[in-house]
Each structure stands twice: as structure tokens, then as C-alpha cells.
N, C-alpha and C positions, 0 to 999 in steps of 0.2 A: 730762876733756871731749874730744871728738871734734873732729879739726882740719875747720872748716868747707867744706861740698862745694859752696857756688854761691857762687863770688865771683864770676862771672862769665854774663851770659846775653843771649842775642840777643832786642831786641822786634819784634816783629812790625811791619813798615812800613807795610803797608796798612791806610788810617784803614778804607777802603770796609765792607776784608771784615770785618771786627770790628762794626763799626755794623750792618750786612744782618744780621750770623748772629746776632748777641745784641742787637737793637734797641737798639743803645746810645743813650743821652740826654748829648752831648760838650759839653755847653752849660758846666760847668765848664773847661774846657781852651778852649773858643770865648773865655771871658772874659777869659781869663790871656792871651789873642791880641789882643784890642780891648783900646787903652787907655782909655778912657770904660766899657767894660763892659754894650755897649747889650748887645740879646737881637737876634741874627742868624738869619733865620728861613730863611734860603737853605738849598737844600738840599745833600749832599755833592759833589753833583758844580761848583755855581758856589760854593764856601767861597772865602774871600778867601784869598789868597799869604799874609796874617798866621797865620791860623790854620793853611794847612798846615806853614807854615813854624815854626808852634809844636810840633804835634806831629812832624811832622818831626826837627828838634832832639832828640829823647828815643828816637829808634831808633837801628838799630845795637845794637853790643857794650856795656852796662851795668855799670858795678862800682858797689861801694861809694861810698854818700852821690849818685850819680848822680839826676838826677830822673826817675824811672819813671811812668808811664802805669799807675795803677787803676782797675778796675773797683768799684763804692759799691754798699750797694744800689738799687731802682729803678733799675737799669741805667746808673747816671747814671759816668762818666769823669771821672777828679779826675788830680794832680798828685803826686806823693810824692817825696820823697827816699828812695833807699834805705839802710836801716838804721836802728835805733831808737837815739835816742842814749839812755844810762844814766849816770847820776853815776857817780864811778868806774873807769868804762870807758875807757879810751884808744881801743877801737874802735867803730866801729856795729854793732848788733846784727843783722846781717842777715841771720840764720838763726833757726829758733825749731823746739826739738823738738817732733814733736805727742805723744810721747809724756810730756811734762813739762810740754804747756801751763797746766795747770789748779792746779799745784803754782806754779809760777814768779809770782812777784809781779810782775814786767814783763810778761808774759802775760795773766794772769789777768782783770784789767780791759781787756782787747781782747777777750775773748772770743767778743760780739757787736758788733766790729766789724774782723765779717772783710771781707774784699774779693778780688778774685781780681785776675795779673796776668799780663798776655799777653805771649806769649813763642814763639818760632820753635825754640829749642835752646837748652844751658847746656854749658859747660865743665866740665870734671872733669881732671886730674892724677892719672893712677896714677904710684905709687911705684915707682920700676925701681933698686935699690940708692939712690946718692945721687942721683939723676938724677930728674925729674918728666917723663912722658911725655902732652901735651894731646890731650885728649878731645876731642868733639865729639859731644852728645850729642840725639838728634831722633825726631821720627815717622819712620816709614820713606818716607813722603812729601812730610817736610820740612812740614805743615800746620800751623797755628798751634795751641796750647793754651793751658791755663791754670792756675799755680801758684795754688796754695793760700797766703793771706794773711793777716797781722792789719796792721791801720792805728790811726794816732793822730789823723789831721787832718795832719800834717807828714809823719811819717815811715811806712815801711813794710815788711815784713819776711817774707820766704819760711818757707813748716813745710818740716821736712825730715821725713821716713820711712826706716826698712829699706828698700835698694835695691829693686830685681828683681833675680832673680838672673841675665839677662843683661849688667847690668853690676856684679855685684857686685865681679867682678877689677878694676873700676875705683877702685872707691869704697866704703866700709860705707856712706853716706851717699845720698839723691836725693830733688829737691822731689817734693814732693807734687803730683799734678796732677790735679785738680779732669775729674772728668766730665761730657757733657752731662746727664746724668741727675740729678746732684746738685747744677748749678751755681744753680739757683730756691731752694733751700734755703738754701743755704753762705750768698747775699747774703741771707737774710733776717732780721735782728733779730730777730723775733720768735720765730724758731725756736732752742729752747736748742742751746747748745754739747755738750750729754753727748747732743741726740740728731741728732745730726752730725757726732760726731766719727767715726765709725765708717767715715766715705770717708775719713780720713786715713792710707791706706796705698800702697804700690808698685803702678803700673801691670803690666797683662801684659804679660809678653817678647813677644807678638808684635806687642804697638804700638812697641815701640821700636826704634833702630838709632844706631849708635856708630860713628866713624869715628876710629879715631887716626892724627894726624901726625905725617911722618916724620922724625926729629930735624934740625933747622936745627943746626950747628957756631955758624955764626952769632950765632944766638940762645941759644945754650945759659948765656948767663950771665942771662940775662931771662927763661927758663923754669926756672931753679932755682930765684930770686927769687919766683916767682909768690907772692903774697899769701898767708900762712895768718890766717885769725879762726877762730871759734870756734862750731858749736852750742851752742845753749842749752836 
């Protein structure tokens, strides 16, 4: 098995621009904000401090079992933990190969219930002898996108693909990221998995841009450590 390539990835903070560009419906994530769970009709810009304060809370730097912000179909915004827990398992399953989804019994039954999840950049660790060297991986102008998903109702879990080969010196491994072109489809149940799977591959080298940092002394005992799990 392939030691896992996103433990780590940055959400997107702006409720705004998410909701404008994909007409999102946050009316789950509103409710997890009201304790009584009326239906808040205001718009984004007068939301109550509970609710920005809710989604709020789930930006920033995301790892494992972390509660992340999905996208459902009907454009509707839900809640998730990240990783799938597995009997078995000592970890969460937070990666999912797309080239094994349909073989994998933890898979197989998400198939149509994919979801996409917003995301600003993701972390990667290239290997420099024993040493791990942090990544930072993004659009070239740092714009938001959208990993490619399976959900359970709880939990939720990133497909990985063959890199690009701009960063392949980083990593064999990189989420999948969901196009504008395909993202109507991906949310929609009704459309099978064998005729969608076929955007489950590496973005062009020229959408993307890497930045590695330069070793902390410091830190060198917390970035050796960094986390390994596992694709699936």
C-alpha cells in the first residue's frame, strides 16, 4: 500500500465565495449553528455570528477525523468528519484510490454518494533521505477548488490519483480535483459511477504551483513525525 498523500489540507475560509460560485444551499451547516434548528432565511451577508462562527471553526489547516465542510448533492453544504472509520482499522480512512474504488468494499457502496470538498491547498512531504521536506501545494493563484469525494452521512474521505508530473518529485500520490465542467455530474446520484469515473485523474501542470519550506532546526523533530496512513 502507498503511504497516504493528504493528511493534511487547507479549507477555504470564505463562506461568500463558495455559496456565489456553486449556489450552495448551507441550510445544513445553518442548523448545526441554531440550537432549536429553525430555517434562517437571511441572507449571507446579515448570518448570525452563530453560524459564521460555525463554519468558521472547520477552516484553517484540517487533518484527520477533523470536521470538514461538504459539498451533497443539490448543492446543499453538510458537516463530515474526516476519514471513514473501518472495523479493524486503527486509523481513519482518509484517502480512497480511485483506481480501486469499485473493487474495495468500503467504497463500493459510496459510489453514488459522492460529494466534493473545498479546499484552498494540501500538504505533501517529499522524502529527502530520513528527513521529510513540507510542501505546500495550490492553484497558481492560490483560488479555491474542489477535491473529489465519497461520504457516509458522518464521515468523509478524499480519492487520490497518479500525480501531475509537476509534482511528481513530491509525491506518487495527489487528490483528485474535481473540474468546473464535471462538478453537476460528480453531485449527482443519478448519474452512474463507471460514467464518471473518467474525471478521476491529475490536474494540468499548469494549474498548479508548489512551494517548499525551508527546513526549521526547530521543528525537525515534528516534521519527521508528520503522520503516515495509508491509500486505499
Amino acid at each position: 500500500m502507498d503511504k497516504d498523500m493528504c493528511s493534511r489540507f487547507d479549507l477555504n475560509s470564505d463562506i461568500r465565495a463558495f455559496q456565489v460560485q456553486l449556489g450552495l444551499d448551507m441550510e445544513d451547516i445553518r442548523r448545526m449553528a441554531t440550537p432549536d434548528g429553525f430555517e434562517d432565511a437571511r441572507t449571507p451577508d446579515d448570518m448570525s455570528d452563530d453560524f459564521k462562527a460555525a463554519f468558521e471553526s472547520l477552516t484553517g489547516t484540517r487533518r484527520p477525523t477533523d470536521p470538514i465542510a461538504v459539498i451533497l448533492p443539490k448543492r446543499k453544504a453538510a458537516i463530515r468528519n474526516w476519514g471513514l472509520s473501518v472495523p479493524g482499522l486503527n486509523a481513519p480512512m482518509v484517502n480512497a484510490r480511485s483506481e480501486t474504488l469499485e473493487a474495495k468494499p468500503t467504497f463500493h457502496p459510496l459510489l453514488q454518494r459522492r460529494c466534493l470538498i473545498p479546499a484552498t491547498g494540501w500538504y505533501e512531504w517529499r522524502k529527502d533521505g530520513t528527513a521529510k521536506r513540507k510542501n505546500q501545494i495550490t492553484l497558481p493563484d492560490h483560488q479555491p477548488f474542489l477535491f473529489a469525494g465519497l461520504e457516509n452521512g458522518r464521515e468523509a474521505t478524499i480519492i487520490t490519483c497518479a500525480p501531475s508530473n509537476a509534482i511528481a518529485h513530491i509525491h506518487n500520490r495527489m487528490p483528485v480535483v474535481i473540474g468546473p465542467n464535471h462538478l453537476a455530474r460528480w453531485l449527482d446520484p443519478e448519474c452512474a459511477f463507471r460514467d464518471i469515473r473518467h474525471v478521476l485523474g491529475p490536474i494540468p501542470d499548469h494549474v498548479l504551483a508548489w512551494h517548499e519550506e525551508t527546513p526549521d532546526p526547530a521543528n525537525a523533530d515534528q516534521d519527521s513525525n508528520q503522520i503516515d496512513l495509508f491509500a486505499q
